[in-house]
Every structure is written in C-alpha cells, then in structure tokens.
C-alpha positions as CSV (number, residue, x, y, z in Angstrom):
1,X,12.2,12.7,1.7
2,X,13.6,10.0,-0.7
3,X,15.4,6.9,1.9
4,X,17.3,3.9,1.1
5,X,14.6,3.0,-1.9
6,X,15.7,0.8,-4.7
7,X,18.2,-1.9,-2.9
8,X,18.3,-5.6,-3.6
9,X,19.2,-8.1,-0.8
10,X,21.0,-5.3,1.3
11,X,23.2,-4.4,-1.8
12,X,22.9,-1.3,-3.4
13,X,23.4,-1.1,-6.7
14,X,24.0,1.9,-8.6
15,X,20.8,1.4,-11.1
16,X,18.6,0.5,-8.4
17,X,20.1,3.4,-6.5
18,X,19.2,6.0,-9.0
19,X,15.7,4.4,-9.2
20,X,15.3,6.0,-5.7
21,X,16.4,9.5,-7.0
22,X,14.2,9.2,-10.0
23,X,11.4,8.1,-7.8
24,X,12.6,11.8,-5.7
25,X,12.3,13.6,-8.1
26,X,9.1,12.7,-9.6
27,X,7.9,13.4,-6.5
28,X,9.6,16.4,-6.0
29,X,7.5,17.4,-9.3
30,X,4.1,16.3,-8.5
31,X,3.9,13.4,-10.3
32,X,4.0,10.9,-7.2
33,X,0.9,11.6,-4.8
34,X,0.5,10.4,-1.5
35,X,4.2,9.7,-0.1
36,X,3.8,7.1,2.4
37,X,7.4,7.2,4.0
38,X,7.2,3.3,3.6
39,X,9.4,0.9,1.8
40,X,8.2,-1.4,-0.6
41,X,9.0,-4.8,-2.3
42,X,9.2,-5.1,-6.0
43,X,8.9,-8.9,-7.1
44,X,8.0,-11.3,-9.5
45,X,5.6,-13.2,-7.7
46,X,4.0,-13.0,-3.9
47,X,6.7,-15.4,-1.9
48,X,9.3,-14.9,-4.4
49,X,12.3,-12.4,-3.3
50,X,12.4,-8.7,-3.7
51,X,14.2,-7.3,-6.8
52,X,14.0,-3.7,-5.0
53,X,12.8,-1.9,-2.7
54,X,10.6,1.6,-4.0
55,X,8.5,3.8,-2.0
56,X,5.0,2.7,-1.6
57,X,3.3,5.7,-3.6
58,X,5.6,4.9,-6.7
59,X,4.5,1.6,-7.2
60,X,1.3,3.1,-8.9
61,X,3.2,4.9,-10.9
62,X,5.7,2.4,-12.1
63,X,2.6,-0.5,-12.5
64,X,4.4,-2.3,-10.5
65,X,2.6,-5.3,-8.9
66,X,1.4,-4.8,-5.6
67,X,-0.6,-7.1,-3.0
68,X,-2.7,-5.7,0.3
69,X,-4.9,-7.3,2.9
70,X,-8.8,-6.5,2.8
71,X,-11.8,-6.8,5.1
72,X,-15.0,-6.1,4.7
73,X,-18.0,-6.5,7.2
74,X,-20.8,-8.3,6.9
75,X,-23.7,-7.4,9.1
76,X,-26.8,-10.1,10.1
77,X,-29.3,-8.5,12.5
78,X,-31.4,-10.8,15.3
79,X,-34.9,-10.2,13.8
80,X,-34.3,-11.8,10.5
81,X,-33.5,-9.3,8.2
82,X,-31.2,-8.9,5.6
83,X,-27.6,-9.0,6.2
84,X,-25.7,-6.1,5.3
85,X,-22.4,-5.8,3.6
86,X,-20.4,-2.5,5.4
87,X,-19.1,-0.3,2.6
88,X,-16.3,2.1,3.5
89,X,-15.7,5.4,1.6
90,X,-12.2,7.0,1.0
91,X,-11.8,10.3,3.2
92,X,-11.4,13.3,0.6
93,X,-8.0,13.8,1.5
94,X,-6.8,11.4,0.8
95,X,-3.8,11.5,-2.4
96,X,-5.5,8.4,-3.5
97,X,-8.4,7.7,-5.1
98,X,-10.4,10.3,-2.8
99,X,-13.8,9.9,-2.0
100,X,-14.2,6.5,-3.7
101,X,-15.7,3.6,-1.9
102,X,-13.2,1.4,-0.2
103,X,-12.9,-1.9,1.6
104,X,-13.6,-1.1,5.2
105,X,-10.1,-2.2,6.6
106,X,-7.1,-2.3,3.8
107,X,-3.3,-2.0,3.8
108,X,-0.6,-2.7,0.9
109,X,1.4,-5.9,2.0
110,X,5.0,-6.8,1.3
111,X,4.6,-10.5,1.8
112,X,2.4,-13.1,3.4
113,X,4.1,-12.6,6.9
114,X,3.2,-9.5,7.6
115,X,-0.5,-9.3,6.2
116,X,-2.3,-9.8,9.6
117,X,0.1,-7.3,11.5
118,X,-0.9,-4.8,8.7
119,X,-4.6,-5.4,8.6
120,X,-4.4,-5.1,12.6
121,X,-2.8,-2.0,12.5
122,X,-4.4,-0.3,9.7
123,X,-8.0,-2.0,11.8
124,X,-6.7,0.3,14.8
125,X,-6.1,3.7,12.2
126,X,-9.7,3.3,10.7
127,X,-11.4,3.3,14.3
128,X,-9.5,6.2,15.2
C-alpha cells in the first residue's frame, strides 16, 4: 500500500525513506484514514521545492501544510430573485470529514501548475 513516499528531488534518503514506512504503518494501525494512493509535496512555501514526498492522507496527520483548488457556485435566477450560493455536502463515506458541508468542486494541489487540471478532474468525479 505504502509507494515511493518520502523522497526529495528523485533522491532517496534513508530518513525520508523511513518516513514512508512510518506513514505505512500508521496506516496499517488505523491511525491514517482515507488512503488516497496519491503522492504529495511537503514544502515550505506554495512555489517553493518539495522537501518530500508523503501520501496525501498523512499530511493531516503530520500538520503538514497543504493547498487545494475550490469552487463554489453562485446561482442568479431571470426573475430577479436572490442569487443563491450552491453548498455541497460531504458523502458519509467518506474517511474525511463525512457528512460535513463542502465546497462544491475541491481537490488537494501540489503546486500552481496543476490546480486547473485537478479542479477539472475532480469537476468530472462530482457530476458522476
């Protein structure tokens, strides 16, 4: 279940390699919802360089900083009334945050290059 988590530049480095089997087993014990079988950048700022690479359901658990694209809809009617502001709620199975509102479209980012391919694709999982 654990990949090539915790590398740096295409390096792997022993500490950042155990990170990935720390980050197994914790998941292995319950502690890590919601495996996403996605890769995820550790940095210091948005367009600075990844330190490591984790997977995307232990960056919650770690703190770690994370960024994501969000859309919300806002809805204005032809006969003048109010617009309306589209709130999404979480499916209850979902690992996280179940049943809680939600932005209608949403998807964790790893940098500003790939937000608009994300929100696309995630836009396409949400109609489904």
């Amino acid at each position: 279940m654990v990949g090539a988590f915790g590398f740096a530049c295409g390096v792997i480095f022993p500490t950042l390699a155990a990170l990935g089997a720390v980050i197994g087993a914790l998941y292995a014990e319950g502690k890590i919802p919601g495996w996403h079988d996605e890769t995820y950048a550790i940095r210091n700022d948005f367009d600075a360089p990844p330190l490591a690479f984790i997977e995307r359901a232990a960056s919650r658990f770690f703190g770690t900083m994370t960024y994501a694209v969000h859309l919300n809809g806002i809805v204005k009617y032809r006969n003048k009334a109010p617009q309306l502001l589209w709130i999404a709620r979480r499916a209850d199975t979902k690992a996280t945050d179940p049943g809680m509102l939600d932005n209608v479209v949403a998807g964790a980012s790893a940098g500003a290059s790939a937000s608009s391919r994300r929100s696309s694709r995630n836009a396409g999982k949400k109609q489904a």
